[in-house]
C-alpha positions as CSV (number, residue, x, y, z in Angstrom):
1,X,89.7,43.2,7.4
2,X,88.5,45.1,5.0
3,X,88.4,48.5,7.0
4,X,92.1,47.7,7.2
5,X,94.1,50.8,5.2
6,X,97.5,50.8,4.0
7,X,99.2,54.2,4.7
8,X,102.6,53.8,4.8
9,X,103.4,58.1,5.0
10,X,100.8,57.8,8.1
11,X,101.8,54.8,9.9
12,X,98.3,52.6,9.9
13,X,94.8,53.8,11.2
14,X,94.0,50.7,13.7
15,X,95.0,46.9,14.8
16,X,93.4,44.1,13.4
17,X,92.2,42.1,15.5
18,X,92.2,38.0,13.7
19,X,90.4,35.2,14.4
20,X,90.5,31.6,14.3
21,X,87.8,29.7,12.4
22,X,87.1,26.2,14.4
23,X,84.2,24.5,12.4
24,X,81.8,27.3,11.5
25,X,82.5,30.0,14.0
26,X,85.2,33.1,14.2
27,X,86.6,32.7,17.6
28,X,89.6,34.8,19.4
29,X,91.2,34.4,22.3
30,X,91.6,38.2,24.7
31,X,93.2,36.5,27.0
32,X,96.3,34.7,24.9
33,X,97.1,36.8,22.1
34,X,100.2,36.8,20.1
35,X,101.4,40.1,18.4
36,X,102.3,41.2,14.7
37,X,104.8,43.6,13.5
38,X,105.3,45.8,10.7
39,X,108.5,44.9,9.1
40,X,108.3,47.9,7.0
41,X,108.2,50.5,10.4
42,X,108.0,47.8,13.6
43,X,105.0,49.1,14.9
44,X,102.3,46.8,15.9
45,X,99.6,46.1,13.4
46,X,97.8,43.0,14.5
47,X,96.9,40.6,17.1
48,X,96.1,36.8,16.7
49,X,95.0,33.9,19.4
50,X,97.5,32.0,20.8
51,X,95.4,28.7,19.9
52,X,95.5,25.8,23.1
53,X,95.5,22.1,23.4
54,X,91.9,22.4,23.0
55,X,91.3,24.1,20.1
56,X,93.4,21.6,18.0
57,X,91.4,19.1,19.6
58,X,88.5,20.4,18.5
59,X,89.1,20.9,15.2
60,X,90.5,17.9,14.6
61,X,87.4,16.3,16.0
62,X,84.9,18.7,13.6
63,X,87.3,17.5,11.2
64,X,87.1,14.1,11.4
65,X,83.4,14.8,11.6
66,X,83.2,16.5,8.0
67,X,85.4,14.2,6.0
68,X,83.3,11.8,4.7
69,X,80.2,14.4,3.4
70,X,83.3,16.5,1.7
71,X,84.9,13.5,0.3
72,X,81.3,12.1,-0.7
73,X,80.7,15.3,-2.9
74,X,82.9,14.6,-5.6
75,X,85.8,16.0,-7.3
76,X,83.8,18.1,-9.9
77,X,81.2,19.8,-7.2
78,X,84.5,20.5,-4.8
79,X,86.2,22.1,-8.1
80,X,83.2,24.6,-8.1
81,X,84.0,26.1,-4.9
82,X,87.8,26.4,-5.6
83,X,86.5,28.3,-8.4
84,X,84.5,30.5,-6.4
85,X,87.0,30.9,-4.4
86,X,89.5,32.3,-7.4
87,X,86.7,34.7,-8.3
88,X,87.3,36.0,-4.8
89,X,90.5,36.5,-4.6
90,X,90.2,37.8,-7.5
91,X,87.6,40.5,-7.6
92,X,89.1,41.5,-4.3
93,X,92.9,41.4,-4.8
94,X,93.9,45.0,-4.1
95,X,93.2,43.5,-0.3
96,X,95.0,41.1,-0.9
97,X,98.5,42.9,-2.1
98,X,98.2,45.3,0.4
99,X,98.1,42.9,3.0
100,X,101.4,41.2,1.4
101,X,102.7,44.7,1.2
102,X,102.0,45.7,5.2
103,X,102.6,42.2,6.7
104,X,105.3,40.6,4.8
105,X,107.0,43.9,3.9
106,X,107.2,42.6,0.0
107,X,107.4,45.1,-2.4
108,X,104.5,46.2,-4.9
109,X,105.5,44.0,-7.7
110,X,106.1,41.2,-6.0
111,X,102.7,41.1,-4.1
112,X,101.1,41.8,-7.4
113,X,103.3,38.5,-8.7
114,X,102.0,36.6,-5.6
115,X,98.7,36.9,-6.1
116,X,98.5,36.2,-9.6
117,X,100.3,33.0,-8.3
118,X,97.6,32.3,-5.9
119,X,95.0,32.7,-8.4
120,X,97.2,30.5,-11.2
121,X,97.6,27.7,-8.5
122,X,93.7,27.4,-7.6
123,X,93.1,27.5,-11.4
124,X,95.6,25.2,-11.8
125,X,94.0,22.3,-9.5
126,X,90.6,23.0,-9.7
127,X,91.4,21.7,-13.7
128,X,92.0,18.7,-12.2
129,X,88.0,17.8,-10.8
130,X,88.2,15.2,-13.8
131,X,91.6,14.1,-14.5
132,X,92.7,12.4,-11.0
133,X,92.8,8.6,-13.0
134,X,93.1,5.1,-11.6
135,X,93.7,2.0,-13.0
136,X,92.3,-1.9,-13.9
137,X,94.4,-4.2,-13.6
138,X,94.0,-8.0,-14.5
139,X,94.1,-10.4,-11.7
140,X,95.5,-13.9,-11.8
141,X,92.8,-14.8,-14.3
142,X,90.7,-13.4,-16.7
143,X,87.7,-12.8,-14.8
144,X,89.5,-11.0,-11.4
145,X,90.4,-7.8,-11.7
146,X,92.1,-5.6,-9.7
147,X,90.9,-1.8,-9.2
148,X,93.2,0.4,-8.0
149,X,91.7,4.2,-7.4
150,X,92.5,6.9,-5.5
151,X,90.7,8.1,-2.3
152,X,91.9,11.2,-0.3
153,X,94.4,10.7,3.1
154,X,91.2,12.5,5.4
155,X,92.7,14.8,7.7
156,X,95.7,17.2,6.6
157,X,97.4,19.7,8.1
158,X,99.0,22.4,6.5
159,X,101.8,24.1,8.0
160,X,102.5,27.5,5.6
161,X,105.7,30.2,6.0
162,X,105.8,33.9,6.1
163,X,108.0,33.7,2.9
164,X,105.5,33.7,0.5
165,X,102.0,33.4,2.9
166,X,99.4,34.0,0.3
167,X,101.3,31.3,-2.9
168,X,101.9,28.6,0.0
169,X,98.3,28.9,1.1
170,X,96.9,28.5,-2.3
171,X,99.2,26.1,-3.3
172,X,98.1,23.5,-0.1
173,X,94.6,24.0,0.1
174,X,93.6,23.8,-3.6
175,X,95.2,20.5,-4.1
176,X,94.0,19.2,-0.7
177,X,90.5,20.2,-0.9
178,X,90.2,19.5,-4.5
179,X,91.1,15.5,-3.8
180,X,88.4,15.4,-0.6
181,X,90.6,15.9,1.9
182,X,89.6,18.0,4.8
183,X,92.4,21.0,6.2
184,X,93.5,22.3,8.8
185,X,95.3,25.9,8.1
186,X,98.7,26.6,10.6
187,X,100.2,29.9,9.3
188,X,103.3,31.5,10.7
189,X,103.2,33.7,13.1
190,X,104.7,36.2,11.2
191,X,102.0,36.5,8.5
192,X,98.4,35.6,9.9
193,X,96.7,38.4,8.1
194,X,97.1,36.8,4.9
195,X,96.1,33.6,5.3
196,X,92.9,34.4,7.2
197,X,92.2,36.8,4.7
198,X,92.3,33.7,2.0
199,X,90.6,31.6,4.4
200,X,87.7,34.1,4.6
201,X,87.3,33.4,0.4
202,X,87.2,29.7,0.5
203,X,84.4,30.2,3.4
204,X,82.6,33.0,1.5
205,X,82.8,30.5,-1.7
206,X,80.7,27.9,-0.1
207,X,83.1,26.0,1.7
208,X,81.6,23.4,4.1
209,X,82.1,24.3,8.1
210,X,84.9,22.3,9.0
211,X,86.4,21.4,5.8
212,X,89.2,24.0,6.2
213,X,89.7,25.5,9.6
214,X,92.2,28.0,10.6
215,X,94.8,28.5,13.8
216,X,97.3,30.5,15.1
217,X,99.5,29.3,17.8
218,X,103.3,29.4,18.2
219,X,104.6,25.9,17.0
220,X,106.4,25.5,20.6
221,X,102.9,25.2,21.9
222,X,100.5,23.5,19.7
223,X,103.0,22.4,16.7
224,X,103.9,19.1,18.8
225,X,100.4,17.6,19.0
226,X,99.2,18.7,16.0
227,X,101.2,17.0,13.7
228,X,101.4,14.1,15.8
229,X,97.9,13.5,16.7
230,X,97.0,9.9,15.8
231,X,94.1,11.2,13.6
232,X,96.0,13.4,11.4
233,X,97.1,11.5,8.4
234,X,98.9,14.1,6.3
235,X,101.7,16.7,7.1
236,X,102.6,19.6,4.3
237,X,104.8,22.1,5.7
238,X,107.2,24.6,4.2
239,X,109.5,26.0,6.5
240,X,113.2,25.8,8.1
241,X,115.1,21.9,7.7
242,X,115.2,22.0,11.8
243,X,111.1,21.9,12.0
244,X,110.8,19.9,9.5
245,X,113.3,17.3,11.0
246,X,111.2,17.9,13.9
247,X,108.0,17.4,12.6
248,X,109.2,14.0,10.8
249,X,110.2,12.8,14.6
250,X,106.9,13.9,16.1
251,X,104.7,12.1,13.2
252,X,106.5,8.5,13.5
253,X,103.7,7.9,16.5
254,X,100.6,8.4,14.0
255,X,103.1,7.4,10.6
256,X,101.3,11.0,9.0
257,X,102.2,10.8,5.4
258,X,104.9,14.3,5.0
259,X,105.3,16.5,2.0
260,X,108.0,18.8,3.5
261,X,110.2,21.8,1.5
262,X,112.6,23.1,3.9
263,X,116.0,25.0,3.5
264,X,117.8,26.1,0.3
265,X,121.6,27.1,-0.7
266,X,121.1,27.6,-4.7
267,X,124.2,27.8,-6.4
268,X,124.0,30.0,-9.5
269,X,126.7,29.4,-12.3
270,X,128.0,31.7,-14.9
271,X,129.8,29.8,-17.8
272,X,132.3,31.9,-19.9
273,X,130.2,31.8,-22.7
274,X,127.4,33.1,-21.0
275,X,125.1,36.1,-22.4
276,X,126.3,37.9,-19.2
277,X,123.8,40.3,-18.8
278,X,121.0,38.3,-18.6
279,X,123.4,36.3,-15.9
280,X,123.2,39.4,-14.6
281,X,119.3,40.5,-14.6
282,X,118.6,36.7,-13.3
283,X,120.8,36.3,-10.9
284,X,119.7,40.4,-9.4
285,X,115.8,38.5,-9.3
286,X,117.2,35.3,-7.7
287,X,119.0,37.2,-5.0
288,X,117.2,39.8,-4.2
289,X,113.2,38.5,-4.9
290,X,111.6,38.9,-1.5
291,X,115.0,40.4,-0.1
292,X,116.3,37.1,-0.5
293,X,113.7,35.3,1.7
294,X,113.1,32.4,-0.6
295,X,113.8,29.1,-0.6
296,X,115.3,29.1,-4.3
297,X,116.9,32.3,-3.5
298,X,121.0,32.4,-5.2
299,X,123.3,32.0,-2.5
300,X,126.2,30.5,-4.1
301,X,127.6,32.4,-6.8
302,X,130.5,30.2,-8.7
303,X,131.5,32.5,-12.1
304,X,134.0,31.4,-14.9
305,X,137.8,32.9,-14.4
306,X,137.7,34.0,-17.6
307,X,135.0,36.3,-17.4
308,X,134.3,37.0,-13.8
309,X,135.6,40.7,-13.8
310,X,133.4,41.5,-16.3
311,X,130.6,40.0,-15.0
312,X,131.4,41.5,-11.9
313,X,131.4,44.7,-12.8
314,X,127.7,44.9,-14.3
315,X,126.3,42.3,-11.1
316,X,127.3,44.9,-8.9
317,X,126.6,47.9,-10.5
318,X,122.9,46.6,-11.2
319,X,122.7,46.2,-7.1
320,X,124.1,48.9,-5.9
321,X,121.5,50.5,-7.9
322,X,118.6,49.0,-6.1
323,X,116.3,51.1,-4.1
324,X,115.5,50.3,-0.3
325,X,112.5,51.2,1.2
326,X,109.0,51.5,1.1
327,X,107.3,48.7,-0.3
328,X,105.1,50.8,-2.5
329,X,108.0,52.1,-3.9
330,X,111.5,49.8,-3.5
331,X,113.3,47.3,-5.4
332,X,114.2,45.8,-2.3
333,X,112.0,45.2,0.7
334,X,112.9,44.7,4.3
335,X,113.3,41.3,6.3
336,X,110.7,39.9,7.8
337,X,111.6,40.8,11.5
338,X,114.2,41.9,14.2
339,X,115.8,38.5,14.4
340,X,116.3,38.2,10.4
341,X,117.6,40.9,10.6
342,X,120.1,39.7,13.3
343,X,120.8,36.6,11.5
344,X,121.5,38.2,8.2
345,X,124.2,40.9,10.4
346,X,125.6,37.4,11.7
347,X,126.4,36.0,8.4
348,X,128.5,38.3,7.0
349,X,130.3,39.3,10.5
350,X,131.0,35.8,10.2
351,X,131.7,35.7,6.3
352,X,134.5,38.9,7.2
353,X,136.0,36.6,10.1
354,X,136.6,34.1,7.4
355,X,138.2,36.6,4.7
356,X,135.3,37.5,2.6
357,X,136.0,41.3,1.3
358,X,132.5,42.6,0.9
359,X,131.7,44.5,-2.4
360,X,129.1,46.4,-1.9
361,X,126.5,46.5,0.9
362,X,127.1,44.8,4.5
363,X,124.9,47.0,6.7
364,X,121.5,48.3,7.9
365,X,121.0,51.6,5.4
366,X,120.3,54.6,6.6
367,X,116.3,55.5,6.0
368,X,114.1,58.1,6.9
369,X,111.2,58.7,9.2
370,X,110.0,55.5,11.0
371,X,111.5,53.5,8.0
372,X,114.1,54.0,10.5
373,X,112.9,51.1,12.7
374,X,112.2,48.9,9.6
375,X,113.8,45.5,9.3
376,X,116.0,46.6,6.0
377,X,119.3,45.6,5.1
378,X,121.3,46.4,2.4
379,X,122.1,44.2,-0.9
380,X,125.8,42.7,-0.1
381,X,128.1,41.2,-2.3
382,X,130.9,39.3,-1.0
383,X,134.1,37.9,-2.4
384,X,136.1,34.7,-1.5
385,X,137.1,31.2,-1.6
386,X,136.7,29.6,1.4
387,X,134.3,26.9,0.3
388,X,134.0,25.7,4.9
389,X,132.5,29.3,5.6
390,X,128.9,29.3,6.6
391,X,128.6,31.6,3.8
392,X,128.9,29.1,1.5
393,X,127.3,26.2,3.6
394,X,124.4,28.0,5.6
395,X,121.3,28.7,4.4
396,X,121.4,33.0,5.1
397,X,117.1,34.0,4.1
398,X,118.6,37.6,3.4
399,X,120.0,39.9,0.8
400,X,123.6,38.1,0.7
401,X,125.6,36.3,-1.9
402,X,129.3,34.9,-2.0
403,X,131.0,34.6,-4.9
404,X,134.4,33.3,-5.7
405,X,136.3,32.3,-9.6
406,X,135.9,28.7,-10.7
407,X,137.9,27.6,-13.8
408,X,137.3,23.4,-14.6
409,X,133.5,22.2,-15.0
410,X,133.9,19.1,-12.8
411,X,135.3,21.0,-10.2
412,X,132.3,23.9,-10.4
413,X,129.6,21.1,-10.0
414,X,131.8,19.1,-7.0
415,X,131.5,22.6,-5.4
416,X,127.6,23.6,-6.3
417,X,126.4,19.9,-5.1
418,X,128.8,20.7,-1.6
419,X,125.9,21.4,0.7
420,X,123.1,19.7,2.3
421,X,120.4,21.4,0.9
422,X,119.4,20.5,-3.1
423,X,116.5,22.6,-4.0
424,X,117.3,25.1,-6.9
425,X,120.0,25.6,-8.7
426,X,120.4,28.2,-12.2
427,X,123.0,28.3,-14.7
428,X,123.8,30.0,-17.5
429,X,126.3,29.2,-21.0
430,X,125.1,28.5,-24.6
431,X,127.0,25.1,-24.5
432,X,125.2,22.2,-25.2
433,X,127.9,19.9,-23.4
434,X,127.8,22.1,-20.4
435,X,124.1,22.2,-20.2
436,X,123.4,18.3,-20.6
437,X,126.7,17.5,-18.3
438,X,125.4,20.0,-15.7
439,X,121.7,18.6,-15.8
440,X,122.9,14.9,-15.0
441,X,125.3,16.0,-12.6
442,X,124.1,19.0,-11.0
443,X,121.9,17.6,-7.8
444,X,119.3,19.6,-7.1
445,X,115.3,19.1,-7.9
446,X,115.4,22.3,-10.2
447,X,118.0,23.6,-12.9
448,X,117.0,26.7,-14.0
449,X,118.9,27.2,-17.6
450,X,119.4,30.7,-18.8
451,X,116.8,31.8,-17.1
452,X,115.1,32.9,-13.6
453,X,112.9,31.0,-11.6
454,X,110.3,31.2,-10.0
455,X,108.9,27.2,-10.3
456,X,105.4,27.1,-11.9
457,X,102.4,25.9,-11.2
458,X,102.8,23.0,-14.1
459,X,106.1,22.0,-12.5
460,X,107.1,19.7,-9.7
461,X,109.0,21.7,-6.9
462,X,110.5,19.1,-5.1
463,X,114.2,18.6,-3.5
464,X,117.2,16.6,-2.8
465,X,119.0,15.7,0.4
466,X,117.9,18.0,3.7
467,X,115.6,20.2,1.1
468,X,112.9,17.6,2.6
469,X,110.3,15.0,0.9
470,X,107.8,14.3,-1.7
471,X,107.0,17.9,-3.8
472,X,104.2,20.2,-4.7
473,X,102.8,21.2,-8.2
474,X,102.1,19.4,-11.4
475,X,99.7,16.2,-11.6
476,X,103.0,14.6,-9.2
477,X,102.2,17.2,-6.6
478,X,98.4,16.6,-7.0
479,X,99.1,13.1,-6.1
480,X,100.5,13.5,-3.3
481,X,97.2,14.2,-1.6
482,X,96.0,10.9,-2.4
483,X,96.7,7.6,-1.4
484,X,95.6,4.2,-3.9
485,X,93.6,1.7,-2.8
486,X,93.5,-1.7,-4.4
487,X,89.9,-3.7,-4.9
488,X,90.3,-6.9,-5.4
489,X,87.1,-8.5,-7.9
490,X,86.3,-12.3,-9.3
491,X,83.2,-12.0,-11.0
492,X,83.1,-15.8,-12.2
493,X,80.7,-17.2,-9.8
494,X,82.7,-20.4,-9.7
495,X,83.4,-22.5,-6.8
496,X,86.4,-21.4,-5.2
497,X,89.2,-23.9,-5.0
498,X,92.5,-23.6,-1.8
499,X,94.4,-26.3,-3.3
500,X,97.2,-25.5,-0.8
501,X,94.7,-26.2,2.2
502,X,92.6,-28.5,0.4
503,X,89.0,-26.8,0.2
């Protein structure tokens, strides 16, 4: 990978050619490959194996095989190789941004963002090597005691998106490695470039073979079994609400513990005492970060009568500002293939069907060269009030927002908790009334307050209603890749007495 060259004037110099990792060996497949395309041009930039039946049973079997000398290790000695593995990334992060760059289309900045995410994450958890506590308890008398402690689930798999492929990497493995679990890597088929590129750093740190393996395969194909398999005992996957439905069916067989993040519909509220400018400069990052691709991306936009004209004004005159293109040079990046892009056309067809005037945007712009064939669409701003509109209720992935006037408080919090999704949610006013009201009331797992997101390391992303399970980050994330187990202790010597069967 590292003969791969980013040239976006001169298209790219070759197709990479990825590999799985099953135990200790690089394999591919010529003879079932799937194909990657530049979002940035649509040309063809990689190929991956299409992994079988077989492959996932082989893994999961050199899996099950290097659990217990992982586990055995300890926390602190496991630590030392996530380190390593920071170094790495590190020392070798140019690679790494280009690759977010080429494969996910994400602009300069926000690849150079990602990856000091990756590297903040692994820092993050590898800190924890001695801080994963348990607990005594006192039994029934003095001299039993209970010890409750934490051992790791054994097999995960980890499911990652195209999103954000290099955080969502980091931000599964380190936690699951670091508690002795052993992994096995699923990326999307949009983005396997990146996460066998991380892969190749935990192995290069000193990773054990078969503590973290790595597959491609479309999830119609090997997703089923995988997550089902009666010796997988943990699920994390980020992705759409429908898979992750899915993947909460298909593990009730082997009951595989789930940490799921699915869909978003963030509803972003300006009070009329906001500071409306940095409204403004937020809500431009939480719509337009990753061209909207993100799962705490502002969809909803509910502003106060009062002020909405005004805020209007400078919201759209910051986006119609925005530069489309080249990812070594945009604001904006494109979507991450043909059928996002489709989607995203959809919506706001749709959205006009329903009465939504649109501001500015609400089409493919017109680029040059083979930026042409790119996956880009334009920032849109629509306007209107009909709350039923998928618009309002359907999670969109691209560069779109809806905005209509809201006037009473109750009613602006009845309308951001209207949808099924409760992930993020941002609002801004200097009222203490409307902030603690609003943070009580408003349903989501994160409020961001006068400011943008994105969630850190420290914090617990986590969600309400179809958003999915359980959470990621903070010492409640770490958690989640451990399971207690209770030891039960009487260190009396004393003859025990069963008065209820009389021994």
């Amino acid at each position: 990978m590292d003969k791969f060259k980013l040239e976006f004037d001169n298209s790219f110099i070759m197709v990479y050619i990825g590999k799985n990792l099953i135990g200790k060996d690089w394999v591919t497949n010529p003879d079932r490959k799937l194909k990657k395309f530049s979002p940035v041009d649509g040309k063809l930039i990689a190929e991956f194996p299409a992994a079988t039946i077989s492959d996932v049973d082989a893994a999961i079997e050199i899996a099950e095989e290097s659990f217990e000398k992982w586990w055995r290790i300890g926390s602190v000695e496991r630590s030392k190789i996530l380190y390593r593995a920071k170094e790495l990334i590190e020392k070798n992060r140019a690679e790494l941004e280009n690759l977010l760059m080429m494969e996910n289309g994400k602009i300069k900045p926000q690849a150079v963002e990602e990856v000091d995410g990756v590297l903040d994450q692994i820092q993050y958890y590898a800190e924890f090597a001695r801080k994963i506590n348990g607990d005594v308890v006192e039994g029934t008398e003095f001299y039993r005691k209970i010890f409750q402690y934490k051992v790791p689930y054994g097999i995960v798999v980890a499911i990652t998106p195209w999103n954000f492929p290099a955080g969502m990497v980091a931000r599964k493995l380190a936690p699951a490695l670091l508690t002795g679990n052993v992994v096995i890597l699923k990326p999307s088929t949009d983005t396997p470039m990146t996460a066998e590129w991380i892969v190749r750093k935990f192995v290069e740190a000193g990773i054990p073979p078969g503590v973290l393996q790595f597959i491609t395969g479309k999830g119609s194909e090997i997703g089923d079994y995988i997550v089902s398999h009666r010796k997988v005992s943990l699920v994390t996957m980020t992705g759409s609400t429908s898979t992750g439905q899915r993947i909460r069916e298909k593990t009730s067989s082997n009951m595989a513990k789930l940490i799921l993040e699915l869909g978003g519909k963030a509803p972003f509220i300006v009070w009329k005492d906001a500071d409306l400018m940095n409204a403004a400069k937020a809500l431009i990052w939480a719509k337009f970060w990753n061209a909207g691709q993100s799962c705490i991306a502002a969809e909803r936009l509910f502003v106060h009568e009062d002020v909405y004209d005004k805020f209007m004004n400078i919201f759209v005159n910051m986006t119609k500002k925005l530069r489309i293109g080249s990812p070594e040079s945009a604001d904006v990046g494109p979507l991450i293939n043909q059928q996002a892009l489709e989607t995203t056309e959809k919506f706001v067809s749709i959205a006009k069907e329903d009465g939504f005037k649109i501001i500015t945007g609400g089409k493919k712009p017109d680029l040059k060269g083979d930026l042409q064939n790119g996956y880009f669409y334009e920032p849109t701003i629509l306007e209107g009030n009909k709350d039923s509109s998928p618009i309002f209720q359907e999670e969109i992935f691209g560069p779109v927002i809806a905005a209509r006037k809201v006037s009473q408080l109750e009613e602006t919090i009845r309308l951001a908790n209207d949808s099924k999704y409760g992930l993020a949610s941002y609002l801004f006013t200097k009222n203490p009334e409307v902030i603690f009201q609003s943070a009580d009331q408003i349903m989501f797992g994160e409020l961001y307050i006068n400011m943008p997101g994105p969630e850190a390391s420290q914090g617990y992303h986590t969600g309400f209603r179809l958003t999915g399970q359980a959470g990621e980050g903070s010492k409640y994330g770490i958690e989640e890749y451990v399971k207690l187990k209770n030891i039960y202790v009487d260190y009396s010597g004393k003859e025990l007495k069963i008065p209820s069967m009389n021994l």
